[in-house]
N, C-alpha and C positions, 0 to 999 in steps of 0.2 A: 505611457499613454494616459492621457487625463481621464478621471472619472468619467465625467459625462460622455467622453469619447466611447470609451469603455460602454457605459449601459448602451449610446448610442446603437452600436454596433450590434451588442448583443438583443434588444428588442427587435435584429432582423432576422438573429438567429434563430432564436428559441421560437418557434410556429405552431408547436401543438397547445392547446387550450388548459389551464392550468402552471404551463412550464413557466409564465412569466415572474409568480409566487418562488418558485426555487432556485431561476437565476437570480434573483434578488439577493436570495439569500447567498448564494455563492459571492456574489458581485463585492457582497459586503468583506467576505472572508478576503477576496483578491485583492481588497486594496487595503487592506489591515485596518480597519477599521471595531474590529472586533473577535476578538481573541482570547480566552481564559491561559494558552498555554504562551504570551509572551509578544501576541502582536504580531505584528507584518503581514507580509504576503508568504505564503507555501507555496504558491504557482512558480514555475521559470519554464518560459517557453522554450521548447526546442528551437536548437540551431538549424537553420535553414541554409543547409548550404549544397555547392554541387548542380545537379544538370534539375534533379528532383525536387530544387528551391523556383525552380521557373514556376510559371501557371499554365496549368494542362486543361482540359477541358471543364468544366462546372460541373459539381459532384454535388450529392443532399448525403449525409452521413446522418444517420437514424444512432442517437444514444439513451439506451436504459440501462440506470445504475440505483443501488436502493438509497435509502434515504439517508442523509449525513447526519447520522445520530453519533460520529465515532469521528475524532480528529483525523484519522487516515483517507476515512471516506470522505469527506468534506475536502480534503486535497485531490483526492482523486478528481471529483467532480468542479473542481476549479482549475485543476490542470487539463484536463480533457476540453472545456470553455474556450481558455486561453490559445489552445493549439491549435484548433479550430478556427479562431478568430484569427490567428497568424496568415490561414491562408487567402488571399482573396477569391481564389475557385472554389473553397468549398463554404456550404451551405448546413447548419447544425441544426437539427430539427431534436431536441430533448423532449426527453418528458419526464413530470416531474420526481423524483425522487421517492420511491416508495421498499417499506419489508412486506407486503402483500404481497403475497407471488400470484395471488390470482388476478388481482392485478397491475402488475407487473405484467404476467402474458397478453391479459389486456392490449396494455400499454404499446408491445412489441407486436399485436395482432394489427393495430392502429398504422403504426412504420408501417408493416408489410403493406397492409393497403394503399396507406398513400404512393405505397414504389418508388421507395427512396433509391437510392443505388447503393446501400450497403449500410449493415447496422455495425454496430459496436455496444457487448449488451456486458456489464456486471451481475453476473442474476445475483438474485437474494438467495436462492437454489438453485444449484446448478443441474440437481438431477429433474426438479419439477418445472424448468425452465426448456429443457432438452429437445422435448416436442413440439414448441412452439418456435425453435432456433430451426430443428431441422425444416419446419414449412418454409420459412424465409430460405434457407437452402435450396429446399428442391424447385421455391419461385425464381432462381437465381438471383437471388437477392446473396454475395458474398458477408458471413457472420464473422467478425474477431472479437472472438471471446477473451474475454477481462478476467484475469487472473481466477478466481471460482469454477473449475471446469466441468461441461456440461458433461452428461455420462455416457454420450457417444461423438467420435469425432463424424459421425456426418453431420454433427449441429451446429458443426463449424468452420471455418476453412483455414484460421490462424488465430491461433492460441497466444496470449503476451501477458506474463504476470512475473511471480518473484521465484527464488529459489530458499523454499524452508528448510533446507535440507542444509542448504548453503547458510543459514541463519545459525542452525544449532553449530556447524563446523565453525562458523567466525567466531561465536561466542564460546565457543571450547576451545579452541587455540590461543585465544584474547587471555582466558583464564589461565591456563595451563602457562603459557609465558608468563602472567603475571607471580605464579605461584611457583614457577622454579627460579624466577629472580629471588624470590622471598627466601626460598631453602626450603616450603613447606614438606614435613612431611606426614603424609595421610591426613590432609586437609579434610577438613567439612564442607563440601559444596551441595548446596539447594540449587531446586529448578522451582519455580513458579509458574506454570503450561498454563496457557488458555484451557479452552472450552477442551476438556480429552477427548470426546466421541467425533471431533472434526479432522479429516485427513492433515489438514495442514498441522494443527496440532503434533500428531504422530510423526511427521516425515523433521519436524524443527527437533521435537523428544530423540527420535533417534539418530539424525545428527550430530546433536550435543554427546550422546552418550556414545557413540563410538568414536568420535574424536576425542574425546575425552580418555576413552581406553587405550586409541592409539597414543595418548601419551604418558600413559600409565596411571590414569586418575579414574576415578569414579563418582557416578552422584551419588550424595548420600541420602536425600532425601527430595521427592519429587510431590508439589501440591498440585490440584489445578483450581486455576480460577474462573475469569469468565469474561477477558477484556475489560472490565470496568475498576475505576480507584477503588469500588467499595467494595468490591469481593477480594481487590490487590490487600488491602490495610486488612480484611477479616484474615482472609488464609495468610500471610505473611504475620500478623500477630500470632496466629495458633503457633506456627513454624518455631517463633520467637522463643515461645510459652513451652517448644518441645527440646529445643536443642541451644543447652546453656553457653556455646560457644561455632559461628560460622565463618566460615573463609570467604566463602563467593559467592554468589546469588547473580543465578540468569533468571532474568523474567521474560517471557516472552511476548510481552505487550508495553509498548510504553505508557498508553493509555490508562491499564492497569496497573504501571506501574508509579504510578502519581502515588496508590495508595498504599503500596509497597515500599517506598521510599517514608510515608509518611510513620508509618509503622514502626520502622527501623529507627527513626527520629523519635517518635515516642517512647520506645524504649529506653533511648539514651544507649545505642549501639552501633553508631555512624562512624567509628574508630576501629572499630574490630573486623569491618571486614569492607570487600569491595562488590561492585554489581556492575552488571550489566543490562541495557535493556534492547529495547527488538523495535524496529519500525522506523525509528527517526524522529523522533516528536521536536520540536523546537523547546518545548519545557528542557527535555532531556537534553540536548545537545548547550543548551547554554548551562547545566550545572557544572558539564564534562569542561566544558570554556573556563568556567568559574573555578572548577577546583576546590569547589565549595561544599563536599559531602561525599557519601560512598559512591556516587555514580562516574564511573571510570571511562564508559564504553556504551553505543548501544549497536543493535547490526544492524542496518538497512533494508527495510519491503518497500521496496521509493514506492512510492506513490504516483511518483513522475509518469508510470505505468501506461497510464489513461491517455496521455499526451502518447506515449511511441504509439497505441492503439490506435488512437486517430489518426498517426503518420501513416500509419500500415491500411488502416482503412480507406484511405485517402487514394495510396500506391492502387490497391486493387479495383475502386473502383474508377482508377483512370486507365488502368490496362499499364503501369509502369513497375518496375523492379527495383530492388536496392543496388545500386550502383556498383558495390564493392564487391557483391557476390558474382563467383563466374557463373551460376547458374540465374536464366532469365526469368525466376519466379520469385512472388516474397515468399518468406520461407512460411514453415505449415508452424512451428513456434519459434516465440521470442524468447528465452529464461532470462531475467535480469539479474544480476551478479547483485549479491546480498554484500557488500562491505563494510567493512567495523569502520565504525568513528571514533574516534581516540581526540585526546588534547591535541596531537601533533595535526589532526586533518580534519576537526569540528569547523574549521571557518571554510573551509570548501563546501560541507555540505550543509551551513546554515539555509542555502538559500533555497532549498527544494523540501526542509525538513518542516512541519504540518505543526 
């Protein structure tokens, strides 16, 4: 689709007052026009195919997501655009991109009023968001909650996000394989966690560590960081500064791990061991291409996310089902399978990775 076809379209989308400001900015991400991690587009529309590729009745799908201060988020919210705009019945009312949770419910108080036919919300908190998801509920207004989940399920009717769980299990299997080709034995393996006090943190941490047990290995040392390169390069420096020789390094942000990579590079320690990273970033996936440094692997939190949301948000408020399933409802969750990217299968997923 040509640019201008592209804003064209989307100036019919985007209705709420402000939202014109932040599909601008997505617009620009969707057509690679500006990129620090390597260019292109991270959008790929879903395939449209089946009984559920026809046109059903005209839908307004209501989306709040927070702001794209983070290369993952920023694919979310260009992938959720794009899928939207695939279909000609539905109608995208966004708004604009904020980490204000007060508002943000704002934001989602706005949707309910106008009576859209159904939201699709990312909160920025999923617990201080909860009470404003179950109003739109109980207006019958149908909620699919984006990956962050609210702290009860009446606040939502379909849950669609990643499996962190499945993150730390790819990334301890990736290693573990890597390390019995090697013959290691009683390897040094680091972990690099995001933010610890956040569930997803926790369920990636304990993943890793009992896959890892299940194959007889252990972490040896576990940092956290905070998403970002500059806390990846601090805490990955200290790690450097503590332990004079490492096996494998999982990081669980690829974001973060720009500066975790960079670190290791500054020391002059890019031989001695190998890494992993988590999410998918397009930096990361073309070093894995390149062959060009310690990054072996990263494991997948598609981002693609956003877009099945809108599939699903689309299904329920036309009254339709997923085809394939015998039962005639979409389901209450989506889990989307976390997979390693490797040399052998980084060009299948260049084209979704952020």
């Amino acid at each position: 689709m040509a640019q201008s076809d592209i804003v064209g379209t989307q100036r019919r989308r985007f209705l709420l007052g402000g939202a014109v400001a932040g599909a601008g900015a997505l617009l620009t991400a969707c057509t690679g026009s500006g990129n620090d991690s390597g260019g292109g587009s991270s959008q790929l529309v879903g395939r449209q195919e089946g009984d559920n590729s026809q046109p059903g009745k005209n839908v307004t799908i209501g989306l709040s997501i927070p702001s794209d201060d983070h290369g993952w988020m920023g694919a979310i919210g260009e992938n959720a655009v794009a899928q939207a705009d695939s279909f000609d019945d539905v109608t995208l009312e966004a708004t604009e991109g904020t980490n204000d949770v007060n508002r943000q419910i704002s934001q989602v108080k706005t949707l309910i009023n106008k009576k859209v036919d159904v939201l699709a919300i990312l909160p920025f908190n999923g617990e201080s968001l909860t009470s404003v998801a179950t109003q739109a509920m109980r207006a019958g207004i149908p909620v699919v909650n984006i990956d962050r989940v609210f702290a009860s399920k009446l606040a939502y009717r379909t849950w669609v996000g990643g499996d962190n769980y499945g993150m730390g299990t790819g990334a301890a299997n990736f290693i573990a394989d890597r390390l019995d080709e090697q013959g290691k034995q009683d390897p040094t393996i680091v972990e690099i966690t995001g933010i610890d006090n956040l569930q997803l943190t926790r369920d990636r941490s304990s993943g890793f560590s009992e896959a890892l047990e299940a194959r007889g290995y252990a972490v040896s040392m576990s940092q956290s960081a905070e998403f970002t390169p500059q806390s990846g390069r601090s805490v990955m420096g200290n790690v450097l500064q503590a332990r004079d020789h490492i096996d494998a390094v999982w990081n669980h942000d690829d974001n973060q791990g720009v500066g975790v990579l960079a670190a290791i590079e500054q020391a002059g320690r890019s031989d001695e061991m190998f890494m992993v990273g988590g999410a998918g970033s397009k930096e990361m996936m073309q070093h894995i291409k390149a062959g060009d440094g310690p990054v072996a692997a990263t494991v997948l939190y598609p981002p693609t996310m956003s877009a099945t949301a809108i599939n699903m948000a689309r299904l329920l408020a036309q009254g339709r089902d997923l085809a394939d399933l015998v039962e005639r409802a979409v389901p209450s969750n989506v889990t989307l399978h976390s997979e390693t990217v490797t040399k052998d299968n980084v060009d299948q997923h260049l084209p979704t990775s952020f």
